[in-house]
C-alpha positions in Angstrom: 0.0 0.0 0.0 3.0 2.7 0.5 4.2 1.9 -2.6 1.3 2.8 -3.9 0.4 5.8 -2.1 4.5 6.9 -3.5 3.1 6.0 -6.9 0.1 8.2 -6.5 1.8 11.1 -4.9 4.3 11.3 -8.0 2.0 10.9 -10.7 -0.1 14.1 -9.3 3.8 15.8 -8.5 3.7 15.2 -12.7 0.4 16.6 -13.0 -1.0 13.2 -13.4 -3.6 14.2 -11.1 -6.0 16.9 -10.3 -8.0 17.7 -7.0 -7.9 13.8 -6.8 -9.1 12.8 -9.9 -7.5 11.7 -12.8 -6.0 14.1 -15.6 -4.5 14.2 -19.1 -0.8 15.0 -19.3 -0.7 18.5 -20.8 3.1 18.5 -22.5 5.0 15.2 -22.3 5.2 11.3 -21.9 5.7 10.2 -18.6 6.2 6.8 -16.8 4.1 5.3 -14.4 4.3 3.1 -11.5 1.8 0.1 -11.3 2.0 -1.2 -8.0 -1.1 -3.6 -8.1 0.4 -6.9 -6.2 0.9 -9.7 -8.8 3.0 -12.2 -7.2 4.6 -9.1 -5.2 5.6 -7.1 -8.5 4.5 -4.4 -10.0 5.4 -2.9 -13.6 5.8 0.5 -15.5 3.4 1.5 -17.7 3.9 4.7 -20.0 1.3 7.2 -20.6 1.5 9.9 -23.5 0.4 13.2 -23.5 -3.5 12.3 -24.7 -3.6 9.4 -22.4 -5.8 9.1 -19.2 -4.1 7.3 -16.6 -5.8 3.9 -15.7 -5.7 0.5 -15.4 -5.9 -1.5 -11.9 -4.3 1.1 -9.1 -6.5 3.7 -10.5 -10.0 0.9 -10.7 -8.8 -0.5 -7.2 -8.4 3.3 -5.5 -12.0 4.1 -7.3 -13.2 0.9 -5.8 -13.0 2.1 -2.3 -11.1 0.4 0.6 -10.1 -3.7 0.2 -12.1 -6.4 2.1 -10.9 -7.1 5.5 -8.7 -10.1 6.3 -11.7 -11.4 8.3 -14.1 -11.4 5.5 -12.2 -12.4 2.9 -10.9 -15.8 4.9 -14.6 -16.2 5.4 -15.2 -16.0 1.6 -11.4 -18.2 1.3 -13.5 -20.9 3.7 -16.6 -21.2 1.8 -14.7 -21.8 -1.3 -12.9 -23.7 0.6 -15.7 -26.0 2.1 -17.4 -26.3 -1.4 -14.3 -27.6 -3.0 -14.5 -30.5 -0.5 -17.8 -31.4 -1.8 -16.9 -31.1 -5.3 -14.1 -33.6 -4.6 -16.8 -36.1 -3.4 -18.6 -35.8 -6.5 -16.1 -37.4 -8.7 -15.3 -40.5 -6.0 -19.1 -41.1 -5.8 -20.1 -41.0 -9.3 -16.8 -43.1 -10.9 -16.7 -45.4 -7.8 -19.8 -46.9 -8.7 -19.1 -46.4 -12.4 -19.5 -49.4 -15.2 -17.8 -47.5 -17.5 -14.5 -46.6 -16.8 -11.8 -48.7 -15.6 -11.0 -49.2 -13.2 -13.5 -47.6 -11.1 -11.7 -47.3 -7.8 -8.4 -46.1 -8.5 -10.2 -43.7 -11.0 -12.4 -42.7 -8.4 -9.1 -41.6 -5.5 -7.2 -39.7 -8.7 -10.1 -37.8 -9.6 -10.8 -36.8 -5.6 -7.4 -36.3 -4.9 -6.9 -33.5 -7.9 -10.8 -32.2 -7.6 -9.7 -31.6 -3.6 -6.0 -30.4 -4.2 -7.0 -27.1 -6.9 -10.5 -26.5 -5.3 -8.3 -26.1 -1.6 -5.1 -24.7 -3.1 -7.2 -22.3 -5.2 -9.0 -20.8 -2.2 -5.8 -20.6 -0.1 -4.1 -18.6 -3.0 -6.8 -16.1 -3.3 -7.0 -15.8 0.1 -3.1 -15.1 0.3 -3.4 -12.9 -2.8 -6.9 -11.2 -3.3 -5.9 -8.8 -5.8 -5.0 -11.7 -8.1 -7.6 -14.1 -9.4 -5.1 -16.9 -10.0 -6.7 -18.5 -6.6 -10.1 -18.6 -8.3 -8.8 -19.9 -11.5 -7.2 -22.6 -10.0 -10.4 -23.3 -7.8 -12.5 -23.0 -11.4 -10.3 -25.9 -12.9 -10.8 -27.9 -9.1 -14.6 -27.6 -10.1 -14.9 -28.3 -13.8 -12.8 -31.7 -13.3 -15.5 -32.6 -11.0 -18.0 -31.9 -13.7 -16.3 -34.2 -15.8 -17.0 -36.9 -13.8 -20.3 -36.7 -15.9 -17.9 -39.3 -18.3 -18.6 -42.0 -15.7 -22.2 -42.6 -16.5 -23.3 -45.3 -18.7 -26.0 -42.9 -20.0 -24.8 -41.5 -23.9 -26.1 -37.7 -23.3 -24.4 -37.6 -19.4 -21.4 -39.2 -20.8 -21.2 -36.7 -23.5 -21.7 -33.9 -21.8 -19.2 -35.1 -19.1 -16.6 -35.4 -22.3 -17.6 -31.8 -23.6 -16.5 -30.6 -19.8 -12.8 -33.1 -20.0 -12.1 -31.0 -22.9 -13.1 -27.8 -21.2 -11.2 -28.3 -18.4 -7.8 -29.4 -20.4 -8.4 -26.0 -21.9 -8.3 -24.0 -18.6 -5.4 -26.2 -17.4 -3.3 -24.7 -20.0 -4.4 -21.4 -19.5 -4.1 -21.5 -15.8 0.0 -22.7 -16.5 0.9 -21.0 -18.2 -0.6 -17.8 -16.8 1.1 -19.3 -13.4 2.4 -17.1 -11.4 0.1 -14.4 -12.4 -3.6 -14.0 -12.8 -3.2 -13.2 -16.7 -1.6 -14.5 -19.7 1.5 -12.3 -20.8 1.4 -10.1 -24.4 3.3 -12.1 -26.8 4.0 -15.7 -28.4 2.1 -17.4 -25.5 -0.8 -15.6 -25.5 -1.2 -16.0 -29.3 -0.8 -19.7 -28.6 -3.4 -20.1 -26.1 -6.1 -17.7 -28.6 -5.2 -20.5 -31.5 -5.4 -23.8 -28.8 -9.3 -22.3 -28.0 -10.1 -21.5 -31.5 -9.1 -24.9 -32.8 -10.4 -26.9 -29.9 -13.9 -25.3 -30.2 -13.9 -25.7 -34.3 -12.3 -29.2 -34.2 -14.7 -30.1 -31.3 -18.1 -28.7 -32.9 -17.3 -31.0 -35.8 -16.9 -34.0 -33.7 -20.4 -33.2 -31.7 -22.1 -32.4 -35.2 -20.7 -35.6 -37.2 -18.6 -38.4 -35.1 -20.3 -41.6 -33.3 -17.6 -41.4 -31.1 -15.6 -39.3 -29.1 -11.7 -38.4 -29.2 -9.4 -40.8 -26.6 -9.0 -38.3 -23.1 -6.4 -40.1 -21.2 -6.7 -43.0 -18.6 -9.0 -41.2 -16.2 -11.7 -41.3 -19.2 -10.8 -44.8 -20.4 -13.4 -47.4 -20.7 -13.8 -50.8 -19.7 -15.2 -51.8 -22.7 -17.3 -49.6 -25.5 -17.4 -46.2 -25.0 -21.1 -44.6 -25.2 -21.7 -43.2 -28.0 -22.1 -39.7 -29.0 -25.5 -38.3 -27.2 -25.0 -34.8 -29.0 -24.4 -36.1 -32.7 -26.8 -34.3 -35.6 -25.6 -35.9 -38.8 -25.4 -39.5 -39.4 -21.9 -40.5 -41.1 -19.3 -43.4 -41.7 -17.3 -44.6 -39.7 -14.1 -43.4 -41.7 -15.3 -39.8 -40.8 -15.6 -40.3 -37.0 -11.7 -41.7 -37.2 -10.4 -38.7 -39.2 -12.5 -36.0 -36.6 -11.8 -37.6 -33.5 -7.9 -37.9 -34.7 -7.6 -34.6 -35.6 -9.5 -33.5 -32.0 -7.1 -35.7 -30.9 -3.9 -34.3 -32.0 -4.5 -30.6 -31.4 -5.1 -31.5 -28.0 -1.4 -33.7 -27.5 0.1 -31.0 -29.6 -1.3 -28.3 -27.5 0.3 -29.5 -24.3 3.5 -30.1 -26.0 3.8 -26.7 -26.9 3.1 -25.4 -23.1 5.5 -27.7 -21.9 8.1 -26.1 -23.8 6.9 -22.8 -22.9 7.2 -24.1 -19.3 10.5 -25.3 -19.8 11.9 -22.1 -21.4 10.5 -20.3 -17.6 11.9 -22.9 -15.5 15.3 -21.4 -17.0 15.1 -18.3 -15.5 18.2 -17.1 -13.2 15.7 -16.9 -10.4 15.8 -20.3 -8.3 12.4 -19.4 -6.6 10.9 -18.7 -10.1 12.3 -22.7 -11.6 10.9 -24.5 -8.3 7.6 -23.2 -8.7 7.2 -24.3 -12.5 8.4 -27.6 -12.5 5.8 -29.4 -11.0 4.1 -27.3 -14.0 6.4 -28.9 -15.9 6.0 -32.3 -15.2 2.3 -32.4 -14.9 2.1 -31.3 -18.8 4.8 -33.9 -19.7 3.0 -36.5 -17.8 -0.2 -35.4 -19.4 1.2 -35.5 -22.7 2.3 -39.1 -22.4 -1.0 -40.0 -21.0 -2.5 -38.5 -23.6 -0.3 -40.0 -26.7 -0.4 -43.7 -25.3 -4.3 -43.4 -25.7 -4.5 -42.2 -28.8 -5.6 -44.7 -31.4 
């Protein structure tokens, strides 16, 4: 907060500000200090001479004064307490499951990583309530136990349950490779990320539209013997066009996590040794996904 207050104070010592409120810079181009918290950094940000100064110091000062501690590890608890019953969701719907195999330790995994993100997620926003990388990694905690929908033996619950596995592959990759920050970075990996969501959504409507079957999702979604078919499917074709959509569905999703792996691995190489310890279990969890992914492919 005094950094901030320093940051305020200077911009209206450059005539940034004006009985409080913000003002245009009359004559030059000046740099600003954002001191939002985002993993304890904040950045510069330059304004020209036509330029209102905004962005999230100014929207959090407008906002008024921040929750207190108490409420906010209220809010952190209900989250908190929610995620627990999300985590039973997943153990009580693929424990008794006649689908997937095997249903047991299919059930634990799926608890275990519905209950670690939707109590991690909570504790990070809670630690960091001007970021919302604590609710994003609570969001990905709850859609995996929506995806536990793939356990039924009923074609339209299993296929929505498949829809949400692709969904929540989807956030997982934004949520890494935004890690440690609540946003995805300008650049290459942002790009990346925009392209993943486009082709996923076109590949993906195809396969709803035209395939009997779904794409391969990994061992958590395998099945013990034949899959339900596709619930959601509008046009009646061969079988030659399921396998080419549900291969091509397929592959943008392995090469997808492939990509943010190496995007992961290029951080991990950063000088900072606090920086590299926090993204390789990033790193591993994408490479382990990966393998998952390619030795259920075909």
């Amino acid at each position: 907060m005094l950094i901030r207050i320093n940051a305020y104070y200077a911009a209206s010592r450059c005539g940034f500000f004006a009985d409080g409120a913000p003002s245009r810079a009359r004559q030059h181009s000046y740099m600003a200090w954002d001191a939002t918290p985002t993993f304890g950094m904040g950045r510069w940000a330059e304004f020209r001479d036509d330029q209102q100064i905004t962005g999230p110091s100014v929207a959090a000062a407008a906002a008024g004064p921040p929750a207190t501690a108490a409420s906010r590890g209220a809010a952190a608890l209900a989250l908190a307490a929610a995620g627990v019953l999300a985590a039973a969701l997943p153990v009580w719907l693929v424990a008794r499951s006649h689908t997937l195999r095997p249903p047991q330790i299919n059930a634990a995994a799926r608890g275990l990583i519905v209950g670690s993100y939707a109590l991690v997620g909570p504790y990070t926003w809670w630690r960091r309530p001007a970021s919302r990388l604590g609710l994003l990694i609570a969001a990905f905690g709850f859609v995996v136990a929506l995806a536990s929908l793939d356990a039924s033996a009923t074609p339209f619950e299993y296929s929505l349950g498949r829809v949400v596995v692709t969904a929540a592959i989807v956030l997982l990759m934004y949520v890494a490779l935004c890690f440690p920050r609540d946003r995805l970075a300008p650049g290459v990996e942002r790009r990346f990320v925009a392209a993943f969501v486009r082709a996923t959504a076109v590949s993906w409507a195809l396969v709803l539209l035209l395939a009997s079957r779904f794409p391969p999702a990994g061992p958590l979604s395998d099945c013990a013997g034949s899959c339900p078919h596709n619930a959601l499917q509008l046009v009646g074709t061969s079988t030659a066009t399921t396998q080419v959509l549900t291969i091509v569905a397929h592959a943008i999703t392995i090469i997808a996590i492939v990509i943010a792996g190496s995007f992961l691995l290029r951080k991990g190489r950063y000088p900072a040794r606090l920086r590299r310890r926090a993204r390789m279990p990033l790193l591993f969890a994408c490479t382990a996904m990966a393998i998952s992914f390619a030795g259920f492919s075909f």
